[in-house]
N, C-alpha and C positions, 0 to 999 in steps of 0.2 A: 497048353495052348490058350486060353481062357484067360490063365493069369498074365501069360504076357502080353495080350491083348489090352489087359486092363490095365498093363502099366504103359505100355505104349499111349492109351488113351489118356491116362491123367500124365502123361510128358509130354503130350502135346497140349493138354490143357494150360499147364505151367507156364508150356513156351510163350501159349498168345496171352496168356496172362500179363508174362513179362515184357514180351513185345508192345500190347494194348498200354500199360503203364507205363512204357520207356518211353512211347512218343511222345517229342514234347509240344508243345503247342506255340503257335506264331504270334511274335509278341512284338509288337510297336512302338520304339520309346520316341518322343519328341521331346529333346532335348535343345533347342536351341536358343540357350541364356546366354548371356555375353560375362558371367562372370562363374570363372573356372572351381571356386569351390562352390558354388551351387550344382553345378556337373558334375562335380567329385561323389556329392553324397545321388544324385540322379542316375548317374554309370555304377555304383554301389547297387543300389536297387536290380539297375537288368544285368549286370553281372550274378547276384544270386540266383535271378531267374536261369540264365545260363549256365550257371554251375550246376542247376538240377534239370537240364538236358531240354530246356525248349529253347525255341529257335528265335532269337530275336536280333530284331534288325533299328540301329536307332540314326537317330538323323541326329544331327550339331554343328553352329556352326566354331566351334574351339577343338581343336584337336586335345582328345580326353587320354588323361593317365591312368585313369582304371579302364580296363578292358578284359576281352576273354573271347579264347577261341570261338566260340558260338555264337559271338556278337557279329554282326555284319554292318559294318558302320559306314553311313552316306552323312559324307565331310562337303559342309556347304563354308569353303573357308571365305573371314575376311579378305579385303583386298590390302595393301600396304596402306592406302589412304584411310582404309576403315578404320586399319587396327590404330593408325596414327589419329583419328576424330576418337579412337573410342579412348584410349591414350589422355587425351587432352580433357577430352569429358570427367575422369575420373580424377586429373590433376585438380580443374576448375573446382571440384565439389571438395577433396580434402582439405583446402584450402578455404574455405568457410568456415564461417559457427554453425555445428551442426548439434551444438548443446540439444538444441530444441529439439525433439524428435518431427512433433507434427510440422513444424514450420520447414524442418528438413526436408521431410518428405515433398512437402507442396511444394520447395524449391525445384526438387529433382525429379518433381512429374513435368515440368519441363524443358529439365536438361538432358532430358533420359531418352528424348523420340527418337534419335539415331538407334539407340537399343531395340526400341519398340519397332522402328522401320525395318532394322535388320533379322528380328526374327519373322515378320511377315516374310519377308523377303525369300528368308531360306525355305517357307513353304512353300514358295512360286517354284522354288526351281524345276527346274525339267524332271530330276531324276526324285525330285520329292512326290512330285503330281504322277510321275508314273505308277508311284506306292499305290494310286485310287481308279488311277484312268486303265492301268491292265488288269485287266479281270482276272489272270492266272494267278494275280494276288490275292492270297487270304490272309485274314488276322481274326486272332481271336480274343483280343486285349490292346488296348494302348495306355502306354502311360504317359500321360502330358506333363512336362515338369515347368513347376510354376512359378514365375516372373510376372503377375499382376497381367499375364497372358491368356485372359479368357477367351479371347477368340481363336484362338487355335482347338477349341475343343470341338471346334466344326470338323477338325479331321477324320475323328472319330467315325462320324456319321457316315463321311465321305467313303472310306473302310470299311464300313458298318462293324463296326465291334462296340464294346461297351469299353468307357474309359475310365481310368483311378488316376486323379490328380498326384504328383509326387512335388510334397510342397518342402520346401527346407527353412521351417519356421513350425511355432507352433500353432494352435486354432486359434485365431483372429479376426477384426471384423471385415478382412478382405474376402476372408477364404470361408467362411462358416455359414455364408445363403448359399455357398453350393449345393451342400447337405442335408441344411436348415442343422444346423448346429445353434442351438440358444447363444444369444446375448448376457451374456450375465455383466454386466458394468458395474454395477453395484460390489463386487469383489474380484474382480479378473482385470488384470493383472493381480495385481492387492491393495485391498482399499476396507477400511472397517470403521473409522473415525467418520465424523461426518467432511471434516476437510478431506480427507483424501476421499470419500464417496464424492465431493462436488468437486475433485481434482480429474477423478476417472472420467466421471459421465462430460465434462466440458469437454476434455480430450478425442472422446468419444465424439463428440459434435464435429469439432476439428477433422476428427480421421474421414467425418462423413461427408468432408469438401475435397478430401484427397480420394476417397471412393467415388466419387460423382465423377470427378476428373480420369478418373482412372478407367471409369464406364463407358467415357466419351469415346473416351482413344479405342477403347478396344469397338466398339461399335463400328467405328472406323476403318479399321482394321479386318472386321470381319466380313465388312464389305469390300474392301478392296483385295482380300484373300478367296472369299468363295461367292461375292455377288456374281458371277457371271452363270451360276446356276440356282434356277430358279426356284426348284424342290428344295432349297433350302431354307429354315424356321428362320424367323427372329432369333436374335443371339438373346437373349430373354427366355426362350422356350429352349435351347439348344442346354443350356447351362444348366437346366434339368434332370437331364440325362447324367449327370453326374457320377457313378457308381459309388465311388468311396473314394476317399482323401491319405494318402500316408503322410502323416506329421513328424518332421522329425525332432522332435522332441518326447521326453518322459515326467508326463506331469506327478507320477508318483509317486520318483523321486524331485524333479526341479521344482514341481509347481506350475501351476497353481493347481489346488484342487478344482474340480469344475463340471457341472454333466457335459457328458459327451454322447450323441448318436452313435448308435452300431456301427456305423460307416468311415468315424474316425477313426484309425488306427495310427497308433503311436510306435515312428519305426528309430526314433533317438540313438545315435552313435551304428549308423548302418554302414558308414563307412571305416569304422574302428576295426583291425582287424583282431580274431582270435588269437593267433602267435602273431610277433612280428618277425619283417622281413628283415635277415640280415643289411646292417647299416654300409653302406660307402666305405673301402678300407681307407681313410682317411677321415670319414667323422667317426667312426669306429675307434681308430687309434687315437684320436683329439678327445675323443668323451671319455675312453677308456684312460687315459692320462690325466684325468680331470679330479685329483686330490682334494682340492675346495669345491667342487663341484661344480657347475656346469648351467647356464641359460641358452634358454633359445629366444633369439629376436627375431620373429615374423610379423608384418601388418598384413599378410593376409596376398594373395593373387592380383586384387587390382589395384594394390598401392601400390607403386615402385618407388625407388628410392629419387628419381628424379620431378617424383610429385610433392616432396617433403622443400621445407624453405630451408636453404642452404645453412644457414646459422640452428637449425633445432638438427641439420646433422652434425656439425658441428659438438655442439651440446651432447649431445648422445654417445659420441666417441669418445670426446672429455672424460665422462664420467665410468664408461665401459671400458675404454681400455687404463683404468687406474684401478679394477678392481682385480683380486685373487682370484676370482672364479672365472675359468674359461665361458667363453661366449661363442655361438654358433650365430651369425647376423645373414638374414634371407638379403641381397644386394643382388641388384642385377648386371650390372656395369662392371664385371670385374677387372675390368681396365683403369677404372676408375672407383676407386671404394674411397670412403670415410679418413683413411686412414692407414699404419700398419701397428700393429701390435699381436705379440708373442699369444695372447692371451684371444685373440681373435680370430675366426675360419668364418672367411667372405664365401655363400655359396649361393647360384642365382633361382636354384633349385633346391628341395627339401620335402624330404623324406618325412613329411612332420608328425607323422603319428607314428611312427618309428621311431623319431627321435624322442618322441616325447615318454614312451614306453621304455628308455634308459633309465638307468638305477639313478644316475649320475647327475641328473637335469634335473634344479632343482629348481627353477623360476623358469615361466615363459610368458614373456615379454607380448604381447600381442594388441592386435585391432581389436577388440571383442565383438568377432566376430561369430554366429552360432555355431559353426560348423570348430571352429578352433577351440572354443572354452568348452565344448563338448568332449573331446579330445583329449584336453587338459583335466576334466571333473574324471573323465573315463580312468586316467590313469593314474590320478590321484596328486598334481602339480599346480600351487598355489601362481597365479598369476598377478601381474601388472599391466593394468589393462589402457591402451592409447587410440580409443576410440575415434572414427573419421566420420561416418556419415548413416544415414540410414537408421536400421534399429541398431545399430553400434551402441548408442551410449547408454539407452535401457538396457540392454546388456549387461555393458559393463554397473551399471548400477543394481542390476538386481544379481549379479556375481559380488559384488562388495556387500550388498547385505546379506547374504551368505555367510561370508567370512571370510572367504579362500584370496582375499586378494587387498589391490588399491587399485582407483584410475584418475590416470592425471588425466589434463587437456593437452591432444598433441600438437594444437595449435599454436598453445602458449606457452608450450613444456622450457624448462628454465633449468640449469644443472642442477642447483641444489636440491629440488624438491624431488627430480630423478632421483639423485644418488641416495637422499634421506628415506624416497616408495620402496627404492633397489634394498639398504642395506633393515628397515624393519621389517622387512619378510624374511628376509635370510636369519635376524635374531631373533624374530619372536616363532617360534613353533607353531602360536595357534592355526596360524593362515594354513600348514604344512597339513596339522593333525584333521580343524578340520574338514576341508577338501579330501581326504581318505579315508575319514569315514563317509565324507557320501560319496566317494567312488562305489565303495562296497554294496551300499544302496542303489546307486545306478545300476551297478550290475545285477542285482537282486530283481529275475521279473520271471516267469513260466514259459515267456519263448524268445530268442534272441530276437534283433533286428530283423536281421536273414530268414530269420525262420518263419516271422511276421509278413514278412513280402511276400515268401513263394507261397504260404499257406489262404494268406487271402488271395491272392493273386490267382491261383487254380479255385478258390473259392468263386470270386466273379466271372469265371469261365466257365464253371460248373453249371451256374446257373445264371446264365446270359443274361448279365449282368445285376443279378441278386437285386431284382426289384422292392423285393419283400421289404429291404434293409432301411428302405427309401422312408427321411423322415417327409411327413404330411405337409410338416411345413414349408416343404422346398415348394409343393405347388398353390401355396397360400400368398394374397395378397398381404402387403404392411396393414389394413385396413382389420383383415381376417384373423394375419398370425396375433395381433395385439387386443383383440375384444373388443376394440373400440365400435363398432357397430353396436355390440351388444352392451358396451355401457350406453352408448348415445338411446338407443332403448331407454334403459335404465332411467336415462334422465330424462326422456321425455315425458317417461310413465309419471315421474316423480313427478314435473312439473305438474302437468294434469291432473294429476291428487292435490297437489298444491291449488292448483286454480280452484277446483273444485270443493277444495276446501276452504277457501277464500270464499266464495261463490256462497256459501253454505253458510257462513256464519256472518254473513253481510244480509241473507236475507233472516235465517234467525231474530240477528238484532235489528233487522227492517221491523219484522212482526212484533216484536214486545216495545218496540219503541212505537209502535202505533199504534199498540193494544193499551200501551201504559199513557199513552193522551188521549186516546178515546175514553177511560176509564176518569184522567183527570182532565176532562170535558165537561165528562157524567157527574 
């Protein structure tokens, strides 16, 4: 009697044990970036979360391709007129020189406010504002995902939960006073000569005209999102509250070396899956037919083919459908493609980490884009990189000093220098070999992506909002984090010894010069 007592009691212990641990916890993603692969790796992130049984609900305004039963998704969509400005917006800018990184950027902090207008926007909604204004709602985590969108981090508050930024870049000087992540200029990105040290810090000046610009907006923003309550801090004070950042990059293997806060966490190729998904029976049978092998040509989700100048398609088809190796081209228009050739599968959709996970695929063709050359490094495929806007071209240049690749200009792209990028990759091996040996090093790390998410993720829930983590410097002024109080000290001290010492030997030689005429007086 005894004994069965005591096994009924530790079976009921197990149960609530398992019960207590099954629950999962209510989890907030705001998601509402206007560009579909920053979502991709964003819906990555709270899909793991759902796949390890919490409850999470996310807001967007793009209907997303990763999903999962446990997601509960509040679709704030474009209208036909939006998607047609957002459309147009993205033509206007591939269509520039966007060689320059920083002057890019400061172009398209002000080509960009329909983006910025339309993710405010989606937080007005009705059924977004319900997330705060019904009390039967609880959350135990938000995840913000970030487009240069800090005033959304007021939702947080609003929910009261502690929030983890999910940024799809690595630490930067946009994203690293959230945390107080150090500045290193001096070698971040890379820089050791003293040219490239006075090449980084001027750049650095520059980023700090497109950060000011980028403050304004969202200041903006964050008033016209939650001014109408008044409990609400300065967007200054709000951005404090920061919890932790997931970066998707791996500086371990990509680089740069660099300190990082407890608070950075690096979730690189989170959208990469473990197996891949059976392919399309028809790129399936097109890749698998693929004897010379096999590209993929993608610019990525917001280029479409009707944002390209008519003659660089041209150009492109010239040189692609005259080679032996089948090509898989992302086209939206499949009314209207490029062209026809034997050797070519037009498809408006793409499976592209899938595809790129084929034996067969031995070039891909892309924007250099982070999310895509991540993809490419993951599964070991030397690229040709046709950069449009943004950080695209640093990309694509610090993938060429790598090795794994070339990148033309897609502005200026011209058949021959395609067809001569296209055929020294295919002959020369090194690009092949060594982009797979750093695949193998990317993969080389103690916990996946996935595993990185859910494990801090129940970390910052654990302990509401893991304050401890918090660097000092996030509540430090530029005046405080930099010494400079304490040098101007310094110098004052200085000076004042200086005086003083001035002072001292002015009257010294006062007295022996007075001593020494009164003597030759005497």
């Amino acid at each position: 009697m005894v004994h069965s007592s005591c096994r009924l009691l530790l079976l009921a212990i197990a149960i609530a044990t398992f019960v207590g641990d099954s629950r999962g916890a209510n989890i907030l993603g705001l998601f509402p970036s206007l560009s579909p692969s920053h979502l991709i790796i964003q819906m990555s992130a709270a899909k793991a979360l759902a796949e390890k049984g919490h409850n999470v609900t996310v807001v967007t305004v793009l209907k997303p391709v990763v999903t999962h039963k446990n997601i509960n998704l509040i679709l704030v969509p474009l209208t036909k007129e939006e998607a047609q400005q957002m459309s147009d917006t993205i033509g206007v800018m591939s269509k520039s020189d966007n060689s320059n990184m920083i002057l890019s950027l400061i172009r398209m902090s002000g080509q960009m406010d329909f983006m910025f207008n339309k993710m405010a926007e989606a937080l007005k909604d009705d059924r977004v504002r319900d997330l705060y204004l019904n009390r039967d709602n609880k959350f135990d985590l938000v995840l913000s995902g970030y487009f240069m969108n800090d005033f959304q981090l007021g939702f947080a508050r609003k929910v009261n939960a502690p929030v983890i930024v999910v940024a799809t870049m690595p630490p930067n000087q946009l994203l690293n006073p959230l945390i107080g992540n150090p500045m290193e200029v001096a070698y971040v990105p890379t820089a050791m000569t003293f040219w490239q040290r006075l090449t980084g810090y001027t750049k650095s000046l520059f980023f700090g005209v497109f950060t000011f610009l980028t403050d304004k907006r969202n200041r903006n923003l964050y008033k016209d999102v939650f001014g109408d309550d008044p409990t609400m801090p300065e967007l200054s004070e709000m951005i404090k509250n920061t919890s932790m950042i997931f970066f998707a990059s791996h500086a371990a293997s990509e680089g740069p070396i660099r300190p990082n806060v407890p608070a950075a966490i690096e979730i690189g190729g989170i959208q990469i899956k473990d197996t891949p998904d059976p392919l399309p029976q028809n790129m399936a049978y097109f890749l698998g037919n693929a004897t010379d092998g096999a590209i993929l040509l993608s610019l990525g989700s917001n280029v479409q083919g009707t944002h390209l100048k008519p003659e660089t398609v041209v150009k492109m088809f010239n040189v692609l459908s005259k080679l032996k190796q089948r090509v898989i081209w992302k086209w939206e228009d499949l009314e209207k493609t490029p062209g026809k050739s034997d050797n070519i599968l037009y498809s408006k959709w793409l499976p592209q980490d899938d595809i790129l996970a084929h034996p067969n695929i031995k070039l891909f063709i892309n924007h250099a884009g982070k999310g895509g050359i991540t993809e490419a490094q993951y599964h070991g495929k030397p690229m040709l990189s046709l950069p449009v806007f943004g950080d695209q071209p640093g990309n694509a240049d610090g993938m060429v000093q790598k090795g794994f690749g070339l990148t033309l200009s897609l502005l200026t792209l011209e058949e021959q220098p395609f067809r001569e990028a296209i055929l020294e990759i295919f002959s020369n091996p090194e690009y092949s070999q060594k982009v797979a040996s750093f695949s193998s090093l990317y993969r080389d790390r103690p916990m996946t992506a996935r595993e990185s998410v859910v494990y801090w993720s129940d970390y910052v829930i654990r302990y509401h909002g893991a304050a401890h983590l918090q660097s000092p410097l996030v509540h430090m002024n530029c005046i405080a984090a930099n010494n400079i109080d304490v040098y101007l000290l310094f110098a004052v001290i200085l000076a004042i010894i200086v005086l003083l010492l001035k002072a001292l030997v002015k009257l010294i030689f006062r007295k022996l010069f007075s001593k020494s005429k009164k003597e030759k007086k005497h």
